[in-house]
N, C-alpha and C positions, 0 to 999 in steps of 0.2 A: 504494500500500500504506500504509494508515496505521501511523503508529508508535506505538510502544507507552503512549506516554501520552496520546495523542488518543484524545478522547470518542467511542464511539460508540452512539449511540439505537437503543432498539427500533423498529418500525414503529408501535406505539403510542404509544412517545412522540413521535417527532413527528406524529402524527396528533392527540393534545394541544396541542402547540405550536402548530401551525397550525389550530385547533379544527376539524377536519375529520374525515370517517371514514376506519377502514385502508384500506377502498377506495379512496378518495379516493386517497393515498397510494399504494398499487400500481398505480395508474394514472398516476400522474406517475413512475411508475420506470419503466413499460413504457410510455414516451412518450419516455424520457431525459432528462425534465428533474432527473431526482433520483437519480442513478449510490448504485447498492445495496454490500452487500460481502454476496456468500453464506457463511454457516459448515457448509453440509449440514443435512438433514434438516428441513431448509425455513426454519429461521432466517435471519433477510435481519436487517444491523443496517446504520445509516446514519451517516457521518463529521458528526460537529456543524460541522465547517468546507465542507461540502459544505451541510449545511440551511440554516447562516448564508447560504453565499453565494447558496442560490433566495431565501431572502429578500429578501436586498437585491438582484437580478437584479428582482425582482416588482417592490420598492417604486421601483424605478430606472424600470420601465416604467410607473406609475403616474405619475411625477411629471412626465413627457417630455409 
């Protein structure tokens, strides 16, 4: 559960962040690499310390 002063992004923004489409992005939620928070009526918003860490999970497998 995040707490109340953790960031969280729309699907578009991080679909910005990682210059990809929302597709893109709902696909890597329904893969589980990218754990969503539902609010109803179809808003899906994502913890910025959840996006940091596919990040650095990605660049970690890049460097190996």
């Amino acid at each position: 559960m995040p707490t109340i002063t953790e960031t969280l992004l729309t699907r578009k923004q991080v679909a910005a962040l990682f210059q990809v489409s929302t597709l893109s992005v709902i696909r890597l939620e329904q893969a589980g690499s990218l754990p969503a928070i539902r609010l109803g009526a179809g808003s899906v918003r994502y913890r910025r310390s959840d996006v940091e860490a596919f990040i650095r999970k990605c660049s970690d497998a890049t460097q190996a």
